[in-house]
C-alpha positions as CSV (number, residue, x, y, z in Angstrom):
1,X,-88.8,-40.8,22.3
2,X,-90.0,-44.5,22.0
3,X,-93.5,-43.4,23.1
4,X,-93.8,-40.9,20.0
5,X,-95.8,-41.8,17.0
6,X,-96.5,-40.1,13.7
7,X,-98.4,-37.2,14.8
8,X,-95.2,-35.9,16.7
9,X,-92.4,-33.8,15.4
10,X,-90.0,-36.1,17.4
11,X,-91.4,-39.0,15.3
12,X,-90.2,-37.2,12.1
13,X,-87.0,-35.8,13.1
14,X,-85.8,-39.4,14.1
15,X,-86.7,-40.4,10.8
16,X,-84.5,-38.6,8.1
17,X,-86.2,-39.5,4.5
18,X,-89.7,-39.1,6.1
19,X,-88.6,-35.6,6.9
20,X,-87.1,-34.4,3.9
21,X,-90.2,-35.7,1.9
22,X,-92.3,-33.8,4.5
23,X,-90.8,-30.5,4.2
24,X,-90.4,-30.3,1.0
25,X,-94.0,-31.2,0.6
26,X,-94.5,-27.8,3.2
27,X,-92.7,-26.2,0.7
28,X,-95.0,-27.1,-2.2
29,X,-97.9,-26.1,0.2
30,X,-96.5,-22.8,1.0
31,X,-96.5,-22.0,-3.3
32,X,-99.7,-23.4,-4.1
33,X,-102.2,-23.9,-1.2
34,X,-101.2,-21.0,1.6
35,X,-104.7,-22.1,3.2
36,X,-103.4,-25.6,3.7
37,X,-99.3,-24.4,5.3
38,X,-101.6,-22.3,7.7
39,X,-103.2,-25.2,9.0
40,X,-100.5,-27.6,9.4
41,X,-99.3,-24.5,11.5
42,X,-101.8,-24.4,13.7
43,X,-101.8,-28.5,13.3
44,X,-98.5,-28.0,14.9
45,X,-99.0,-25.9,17.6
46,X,-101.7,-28.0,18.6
47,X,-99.7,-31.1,18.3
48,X,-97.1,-29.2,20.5
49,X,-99.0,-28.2,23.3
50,X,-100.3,-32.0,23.7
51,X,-97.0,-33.5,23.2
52,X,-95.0,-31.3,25.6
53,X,-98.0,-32.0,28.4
54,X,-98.2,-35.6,28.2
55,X,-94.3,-36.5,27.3
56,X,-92.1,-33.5,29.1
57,X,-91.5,-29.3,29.0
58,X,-88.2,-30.1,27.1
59,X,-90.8,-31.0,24.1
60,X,-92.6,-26.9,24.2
61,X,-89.0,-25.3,23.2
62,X,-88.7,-28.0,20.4
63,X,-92.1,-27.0,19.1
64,X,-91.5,-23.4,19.6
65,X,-87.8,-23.2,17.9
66,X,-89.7,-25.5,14.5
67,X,-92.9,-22.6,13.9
68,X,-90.7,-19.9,14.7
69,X,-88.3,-21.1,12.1
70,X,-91.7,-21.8,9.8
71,X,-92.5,-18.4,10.6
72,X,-91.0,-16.5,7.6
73,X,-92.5,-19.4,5.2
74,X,-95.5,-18.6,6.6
75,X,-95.3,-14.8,5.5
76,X,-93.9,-15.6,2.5
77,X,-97.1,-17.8,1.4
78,X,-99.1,-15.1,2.4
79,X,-101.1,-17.3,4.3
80,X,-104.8,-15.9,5.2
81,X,-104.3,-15.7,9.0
82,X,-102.7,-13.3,11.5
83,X,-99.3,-11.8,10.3
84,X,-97.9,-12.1,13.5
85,X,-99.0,-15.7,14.2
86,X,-95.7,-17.4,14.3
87,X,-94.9,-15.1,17.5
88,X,-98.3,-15.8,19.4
89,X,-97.9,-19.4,18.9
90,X,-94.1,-19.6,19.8
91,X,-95.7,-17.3,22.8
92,X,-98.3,-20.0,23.6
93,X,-95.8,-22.8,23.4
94,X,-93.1,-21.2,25.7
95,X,-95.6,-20.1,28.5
96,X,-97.3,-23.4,28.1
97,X,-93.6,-25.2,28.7
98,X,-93.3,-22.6,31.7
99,X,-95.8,-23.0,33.8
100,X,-96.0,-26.8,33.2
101,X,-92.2,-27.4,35.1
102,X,-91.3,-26.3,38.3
103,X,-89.2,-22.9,37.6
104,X,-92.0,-20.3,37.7
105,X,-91.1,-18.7,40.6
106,X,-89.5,-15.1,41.5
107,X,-85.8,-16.4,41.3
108,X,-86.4,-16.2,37.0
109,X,-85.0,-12.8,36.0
110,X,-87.2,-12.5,32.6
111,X,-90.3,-12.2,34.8
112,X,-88.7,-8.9,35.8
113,X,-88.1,-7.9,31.8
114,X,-91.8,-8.4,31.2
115,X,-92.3,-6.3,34.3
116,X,-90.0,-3.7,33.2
117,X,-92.1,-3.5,29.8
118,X,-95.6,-2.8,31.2
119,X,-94.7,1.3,32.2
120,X,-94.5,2.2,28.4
121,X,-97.3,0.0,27.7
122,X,-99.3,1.9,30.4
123,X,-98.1,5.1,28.9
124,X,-98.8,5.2,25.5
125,X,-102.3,3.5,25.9
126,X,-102.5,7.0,28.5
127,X,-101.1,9.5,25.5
128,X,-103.6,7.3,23.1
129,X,-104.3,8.5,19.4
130,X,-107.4,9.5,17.5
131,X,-107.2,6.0,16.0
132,X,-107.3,3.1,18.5
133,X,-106.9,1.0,16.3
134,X,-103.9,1.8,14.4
135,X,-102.4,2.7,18.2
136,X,-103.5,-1.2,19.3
137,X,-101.5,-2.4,15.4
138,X,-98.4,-0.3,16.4
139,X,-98.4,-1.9,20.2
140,X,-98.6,-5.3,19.3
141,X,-95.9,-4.7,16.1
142,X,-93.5,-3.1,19.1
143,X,-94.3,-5.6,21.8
144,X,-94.7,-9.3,20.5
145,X,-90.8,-9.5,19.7
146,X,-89.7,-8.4,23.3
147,X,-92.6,-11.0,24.6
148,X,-91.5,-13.8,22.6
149,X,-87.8,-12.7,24.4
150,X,-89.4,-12.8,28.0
151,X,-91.4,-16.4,27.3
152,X,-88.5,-18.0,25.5
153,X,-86.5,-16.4,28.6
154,X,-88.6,-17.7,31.2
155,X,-88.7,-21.4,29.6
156,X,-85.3,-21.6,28.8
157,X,-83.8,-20.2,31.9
158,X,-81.5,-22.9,33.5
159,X,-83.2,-26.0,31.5
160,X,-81.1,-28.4,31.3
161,X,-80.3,-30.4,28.5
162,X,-78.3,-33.4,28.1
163,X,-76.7,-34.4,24.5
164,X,-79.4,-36.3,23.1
165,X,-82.2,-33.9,24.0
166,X,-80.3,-30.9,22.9
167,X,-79.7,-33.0,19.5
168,X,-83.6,-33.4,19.4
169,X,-83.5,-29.2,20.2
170,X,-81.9,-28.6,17.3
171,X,-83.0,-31.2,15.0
172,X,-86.1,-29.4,15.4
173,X,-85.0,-26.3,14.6
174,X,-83.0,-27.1,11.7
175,X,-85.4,-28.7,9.7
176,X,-87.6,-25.8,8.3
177,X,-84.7,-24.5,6.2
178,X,-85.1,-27.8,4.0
179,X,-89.0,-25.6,3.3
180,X,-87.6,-22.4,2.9
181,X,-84.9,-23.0,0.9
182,X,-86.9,-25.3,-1.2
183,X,-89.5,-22.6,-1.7
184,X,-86.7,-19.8,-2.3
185,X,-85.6,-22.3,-5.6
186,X,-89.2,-22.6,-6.2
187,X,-89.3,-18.8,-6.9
188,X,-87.6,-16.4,-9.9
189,X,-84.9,-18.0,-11.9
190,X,-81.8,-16.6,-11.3
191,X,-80.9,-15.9,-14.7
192,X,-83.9,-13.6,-15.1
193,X,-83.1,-11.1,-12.5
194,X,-82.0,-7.8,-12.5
195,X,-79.0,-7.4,-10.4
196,X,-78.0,-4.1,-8.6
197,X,-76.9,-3.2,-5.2
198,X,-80.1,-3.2,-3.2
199,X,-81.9,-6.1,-1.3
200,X,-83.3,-8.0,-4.0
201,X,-87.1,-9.2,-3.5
202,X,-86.6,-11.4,-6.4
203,X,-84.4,-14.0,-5.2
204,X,-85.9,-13.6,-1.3
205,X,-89.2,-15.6,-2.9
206,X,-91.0,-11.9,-3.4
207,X,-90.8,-11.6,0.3
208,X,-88.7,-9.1,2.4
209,X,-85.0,-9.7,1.9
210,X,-84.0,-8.7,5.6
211,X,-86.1,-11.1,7.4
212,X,-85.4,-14.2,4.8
213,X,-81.3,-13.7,5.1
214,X,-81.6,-13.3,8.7
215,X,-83.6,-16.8,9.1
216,X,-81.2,-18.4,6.8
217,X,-78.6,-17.0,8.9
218,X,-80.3,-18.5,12.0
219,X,-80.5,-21.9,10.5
220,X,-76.7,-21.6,9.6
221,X,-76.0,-20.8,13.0
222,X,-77.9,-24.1,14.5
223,X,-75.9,-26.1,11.6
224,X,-72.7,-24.8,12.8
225,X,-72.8,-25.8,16.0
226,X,-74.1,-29.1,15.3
227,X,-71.2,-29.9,13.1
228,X,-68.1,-28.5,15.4
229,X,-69.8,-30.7,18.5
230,X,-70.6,-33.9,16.3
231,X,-74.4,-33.8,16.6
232,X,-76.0,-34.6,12.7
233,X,-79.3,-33.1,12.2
234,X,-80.6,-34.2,8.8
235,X,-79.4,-37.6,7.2
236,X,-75.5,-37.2,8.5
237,X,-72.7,-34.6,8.8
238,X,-72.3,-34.3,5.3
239,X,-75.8,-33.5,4.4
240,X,-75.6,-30.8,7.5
241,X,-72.9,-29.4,5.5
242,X,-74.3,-29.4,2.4
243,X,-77.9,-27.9,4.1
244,X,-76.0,-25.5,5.6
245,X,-74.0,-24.5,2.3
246,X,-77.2,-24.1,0.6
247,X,-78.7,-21.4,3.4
248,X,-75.2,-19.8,2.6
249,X,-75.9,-19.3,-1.1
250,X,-79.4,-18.2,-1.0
251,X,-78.7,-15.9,1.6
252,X,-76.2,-14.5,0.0
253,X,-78.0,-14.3,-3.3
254,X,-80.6,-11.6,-0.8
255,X,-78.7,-9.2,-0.9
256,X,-79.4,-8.7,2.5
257,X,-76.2,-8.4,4.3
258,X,-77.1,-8.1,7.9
259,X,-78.4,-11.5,7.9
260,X,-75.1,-13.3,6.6
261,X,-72.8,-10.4,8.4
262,X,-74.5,-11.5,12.1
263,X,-74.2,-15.3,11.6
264,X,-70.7,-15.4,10.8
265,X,-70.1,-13.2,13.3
266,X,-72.0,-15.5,15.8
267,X,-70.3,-18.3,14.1
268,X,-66.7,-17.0,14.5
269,X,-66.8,-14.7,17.5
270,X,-67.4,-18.0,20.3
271,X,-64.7,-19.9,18.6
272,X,-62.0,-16.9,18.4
273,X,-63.0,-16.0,22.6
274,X,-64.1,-19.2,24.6
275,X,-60.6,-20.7,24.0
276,X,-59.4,-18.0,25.8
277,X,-61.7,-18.9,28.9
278,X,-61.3,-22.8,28.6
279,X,-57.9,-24.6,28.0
280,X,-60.3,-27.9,26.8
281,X,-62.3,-25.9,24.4
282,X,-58.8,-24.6,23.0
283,X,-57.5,-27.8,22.1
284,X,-60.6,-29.2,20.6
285,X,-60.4,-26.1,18.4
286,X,-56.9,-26.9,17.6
287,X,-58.0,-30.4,16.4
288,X,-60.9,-29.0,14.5
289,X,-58.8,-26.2,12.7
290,X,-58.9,-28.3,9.3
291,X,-62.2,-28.6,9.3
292,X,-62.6,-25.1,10.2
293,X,-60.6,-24.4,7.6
294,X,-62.5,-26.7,4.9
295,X,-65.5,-24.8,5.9
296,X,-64.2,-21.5,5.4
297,X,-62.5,-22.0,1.8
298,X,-65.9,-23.1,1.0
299,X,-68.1,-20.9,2.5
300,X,-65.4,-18.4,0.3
301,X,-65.6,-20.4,-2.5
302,X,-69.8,-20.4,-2.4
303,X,-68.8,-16.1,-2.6
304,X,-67.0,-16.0,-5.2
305,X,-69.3,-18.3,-7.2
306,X,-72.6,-15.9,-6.0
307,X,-70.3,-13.0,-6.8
308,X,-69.9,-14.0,-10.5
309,X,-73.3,-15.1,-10.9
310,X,-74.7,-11.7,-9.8
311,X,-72.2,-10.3,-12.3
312,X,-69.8,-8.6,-8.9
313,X,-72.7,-6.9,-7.5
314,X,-72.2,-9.1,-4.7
315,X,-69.1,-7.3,-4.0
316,X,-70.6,-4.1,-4.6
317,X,-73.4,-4.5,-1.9
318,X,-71.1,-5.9,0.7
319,X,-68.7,-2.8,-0.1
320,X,-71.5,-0.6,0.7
321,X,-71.3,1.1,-3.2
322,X,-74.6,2.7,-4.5
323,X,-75.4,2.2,-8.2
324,X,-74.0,5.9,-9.4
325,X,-70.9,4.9,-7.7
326,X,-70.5,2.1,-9.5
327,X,-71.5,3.4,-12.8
328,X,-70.1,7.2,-12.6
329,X,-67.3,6.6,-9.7
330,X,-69.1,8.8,-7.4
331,X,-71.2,8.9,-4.9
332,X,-71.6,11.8,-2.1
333,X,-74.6,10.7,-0.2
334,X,-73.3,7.1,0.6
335,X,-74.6,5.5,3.4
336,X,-73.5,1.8,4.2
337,X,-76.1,1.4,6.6
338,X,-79.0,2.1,4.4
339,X,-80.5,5.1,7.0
340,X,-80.4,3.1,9.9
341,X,-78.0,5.3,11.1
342,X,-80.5,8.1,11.4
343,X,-83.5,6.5,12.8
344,X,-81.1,5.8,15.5
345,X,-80.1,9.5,15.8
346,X,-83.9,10.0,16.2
347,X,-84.4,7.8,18.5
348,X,-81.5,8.9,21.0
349,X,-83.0,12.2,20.2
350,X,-86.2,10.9,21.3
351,X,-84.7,9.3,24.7
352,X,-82.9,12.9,25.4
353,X,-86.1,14.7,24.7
354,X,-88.3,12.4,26.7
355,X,-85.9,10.3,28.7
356,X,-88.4,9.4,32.4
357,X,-91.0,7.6,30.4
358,X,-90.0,7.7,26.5
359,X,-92.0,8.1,24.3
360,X,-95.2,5.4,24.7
361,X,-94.3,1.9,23.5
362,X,-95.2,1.1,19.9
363,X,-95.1,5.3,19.4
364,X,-91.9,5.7,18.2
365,X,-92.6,5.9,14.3
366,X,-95.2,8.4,15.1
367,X,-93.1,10.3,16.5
368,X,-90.3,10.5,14.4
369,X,-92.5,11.1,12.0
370,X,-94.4,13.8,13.9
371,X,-91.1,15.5,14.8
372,X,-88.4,14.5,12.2
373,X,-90.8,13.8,9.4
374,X,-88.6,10.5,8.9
375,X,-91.3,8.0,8.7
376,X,-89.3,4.5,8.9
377,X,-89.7,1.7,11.4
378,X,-87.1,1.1,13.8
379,X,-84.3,-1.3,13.2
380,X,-82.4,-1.1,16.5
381,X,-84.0,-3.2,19.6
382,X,-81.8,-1.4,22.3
383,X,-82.7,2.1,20.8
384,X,-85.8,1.7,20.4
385,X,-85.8,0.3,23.9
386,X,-85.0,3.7,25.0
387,X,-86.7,5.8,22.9
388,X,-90.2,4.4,23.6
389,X,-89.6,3.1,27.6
390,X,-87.5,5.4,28.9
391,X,-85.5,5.0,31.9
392,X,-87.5,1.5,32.2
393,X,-85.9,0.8,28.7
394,X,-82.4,1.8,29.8
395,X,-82.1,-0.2,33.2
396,X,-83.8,-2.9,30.6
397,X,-80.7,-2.7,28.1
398,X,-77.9,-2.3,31.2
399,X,-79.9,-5.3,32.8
400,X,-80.6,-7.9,30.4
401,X,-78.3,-6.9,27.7
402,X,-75.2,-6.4,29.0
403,X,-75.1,-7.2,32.8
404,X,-76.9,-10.4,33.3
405,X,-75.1,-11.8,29.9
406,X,-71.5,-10.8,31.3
407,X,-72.5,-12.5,34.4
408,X,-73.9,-15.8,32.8
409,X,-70.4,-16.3,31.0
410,X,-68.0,-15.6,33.3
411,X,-70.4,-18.7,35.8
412,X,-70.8,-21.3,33.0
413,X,-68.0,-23.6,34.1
414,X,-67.9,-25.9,30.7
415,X,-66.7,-24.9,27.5
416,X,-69.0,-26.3,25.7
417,X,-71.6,-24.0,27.8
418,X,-69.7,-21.0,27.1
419,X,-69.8,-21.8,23.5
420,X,-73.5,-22.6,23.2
421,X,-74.2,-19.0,25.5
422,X,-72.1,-16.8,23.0
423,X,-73.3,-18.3,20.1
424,X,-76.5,-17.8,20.4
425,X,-76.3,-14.5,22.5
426,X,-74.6,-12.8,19.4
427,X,-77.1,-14.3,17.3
428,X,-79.9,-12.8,19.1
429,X,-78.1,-9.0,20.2
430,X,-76.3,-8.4,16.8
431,X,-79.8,-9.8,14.9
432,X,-81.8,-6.9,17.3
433,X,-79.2,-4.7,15.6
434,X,-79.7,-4.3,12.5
435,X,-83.4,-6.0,12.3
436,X,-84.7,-5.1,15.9
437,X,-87.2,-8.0,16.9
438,X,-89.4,-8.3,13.8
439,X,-88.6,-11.8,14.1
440,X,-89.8,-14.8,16.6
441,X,-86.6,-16.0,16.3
442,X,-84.3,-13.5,17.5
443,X,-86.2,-13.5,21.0
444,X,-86.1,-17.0,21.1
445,X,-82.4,-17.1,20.4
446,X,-81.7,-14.6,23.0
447,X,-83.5,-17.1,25.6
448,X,-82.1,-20.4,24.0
449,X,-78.6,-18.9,25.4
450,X,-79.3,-19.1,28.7
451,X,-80.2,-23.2,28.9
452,X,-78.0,-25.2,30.7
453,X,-75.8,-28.3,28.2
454,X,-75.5,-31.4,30.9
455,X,-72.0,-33.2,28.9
456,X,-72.1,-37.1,29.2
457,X,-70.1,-38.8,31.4
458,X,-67.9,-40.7,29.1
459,X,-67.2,-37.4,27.5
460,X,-63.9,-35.5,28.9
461,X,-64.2,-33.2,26.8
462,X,-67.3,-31.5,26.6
463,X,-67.6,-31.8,30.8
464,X,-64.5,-29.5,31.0
């Protein structure tokens, strides 16, 4: 990185104080001057696609994984440019790092997801709609997520990475929660909202509570990993774990619980199963159980304190209570799941109804709406895979979603692979849950787990 100068994101990772004084000067941007954030984003990309031609592909995901974690920022400023620009840039970048290496051949199995997609594309452009313009808003709103999947999938496929590249990775991707966070503190005082036990818009920055706690999430899942495999992002370890406690608070003070539910999850499911597959993985989780430990009483500890400041509704959203339940002690109607349970019915309906060719990608809202007269988007990747592809859709969710993962962990031979595969994996399938693909980053996760982590030599440990 010797040959980068200031106009390069390596240049600022490697440089700590320069950074933090940079992003929270995007986060000052992002407040007052939304004009301005949206041209350092397009600065960026620009800046990417050079830097990855003339210094290596590795440099494209690095650029990729920083807008896409920009990307909610950049909604939140309500910057005056496309709302899905963070996913055609991250787009642009990923193809860009693709075709400029060596693996863009057949042999890629995301070339075959891309493939898979084009039948419902096909189909609902044949069905069409009165207005071609709303059908062309619904198609891109349905189909940019799964692309950003197949481009971050083709890139990433088998790239390897050794430690201080994958360090660079991640540095990359970590430092846009210094912005967000900054510009979540820049937003309501705490002490002036109105606590109850739905998503609160207040303290997500006026911006959607779902997609802000699942970035935050994201970010604490990158910190995580850095700090069980010794890899600082920021200053050192300690400000890691302070950065990362500070994701934890504010997403917490969302409201949005699928956001902070999926990254511990992602967080704790690797550690609790890869020791089972990898006696050298074990033992370093033995010798890290204090810190896991430390971590835990204080992620527990940054609960309790959110908890009291929201007066227990905390408690009360994570228990699934509604706000009669809490004030009258009853509650018929409750639904934990906020009626994402029943545009799932819908769209298995859907699937049954129509199963060769679905529905017509991007078509599914119109039809539940058409048929159900439930007018919500979708909030389930996989279902909505089906309802709106078909059979395409469901040899798409056997395929890619269950078959080729099992595969990939059962052949990574390292621990430290198998860690970095789940991690990420659960990140991206339990995120398409509950949030489906609004997201840049949840396709770009779901490719990120399939690079390849080359230990160093001098390392026992991480090469077993």
């Amino acid at each position: 990185m010797s040959r980068s100068n200031a106009w390069s994101l390596s240049w600022w990772i490697e440089r700590p104080v320069q950074s933090l004084l940079l992003h929270l000067g995007l986060a000052l941007l992002a407040k007052y001057v939304p004009a301005a954030f949206a041209l350092f984003v397009l600065l960026a990309f620009g800046t990417g696609l050079v830097d990855g031609f003339r210094h290596g592909g590795h440099r494209f995901g690095m650029y990729a994984l920083y807008l896409a974690g920009l990307e909610v920022v950049y909604r939140m400023a309500g910057a005056p440019l496309l709302w899905e620009l963070g996913k055609y840039l991250c787009i642009g970048l990923f193809l860009a790092g693709a075709f400029s290496g060596s693996r863009t051949g057949g042999r890629n199995p995301f070339l075959w997801y891309g493939l898979l997609l084009l039948p419902g594309i096909a189909w609902a452009l044949w069905i069409g709609h009165p207005d071609s313009g709303f059908l062309r808003k619904q198609l891109l709103f349905s189909m940019t997520g799964p692309l950003v999947l197949v481009s971050a999938g083709w890139f990433f496929w088998d790239r390897r990475y050794s430690l201080p590249d994958l360090q660079a990775l991640l540095q990359a991707a970590a430092w846009p929660a210094v912005t967000l966070v900054a510009l979540l503190f820049m937003g309501h005082s705490l002490s002036d909202i109105q606590w109850d036990v739905t998503s609160s818009h207040e303290a997500s920055g006026g911006y959607g509570p779902n997609q802000v706690a699942t970035v935050l999430g994201w970010f604490m899942v990158v910190l995580a990993f850095a700090l069980l495999h010794r890899l600082p992002l920021t200053y050192n370890r300690t400000t890691d774990l302070l950065l990362f406690g500070l994701c934890a608070f504010r997403g917490l003070l969302t409201f949005s619980r699928g956001g902070m539910v999926v990254a511990a999850a992602a967080i704790l499911g690797p550690l609790l199963l890869v020791p089972f597959f990898s006696p050298a993985f074990r033992r370093r989780f033995f010798r890290l159980a204090w810190q896991l430990t430390l971590v835990s009483l204080v992620l527990g500890g940054i609960f309790v304190g959110v908890d009291r400041l929201t007066n227990h509704y905390l408690y009360y959203r994570y228990a699934g209570k509604s706000n009669s339940e809490i004030l009258y002690g009853n509650n018929p109607n409750r639904t934990f799941f906020s009626s994402r349970e029943l545009v799932l019915q819908h769209e298995l309906a859907a699937f049954a109804a129509q199963p060769w060719m679905g529905v017509g990608a991007g078509r599914g809202n119109m039809y539940r709406t058409a048929v159900f007269h439930f007018p919500h988007a979708s909030h389930n990747e996989l279902s909505r895979l089906l309802a709106e592809h078909g059979l395409a859709g469901l040899f798409i969710a056997f395929a890619f979603h269950l078959l080729l993962p099992l595969v990939r962990f059962f052949r990574l031979k390292t621990g430290l692979n198998k860690h970095w595969f789940l991690l990420f994996f659960l990140l991206a399938e339990l995120t398409m849950a509950h949030s489906a693909m609004r997201l840049a980053l949840t396709g770009a996760a779901f490719g990120l787990a399939f690079t390849l982590i080359i230990p160093e030599r001098n390392d026992p440990v991480r090469r077993q």
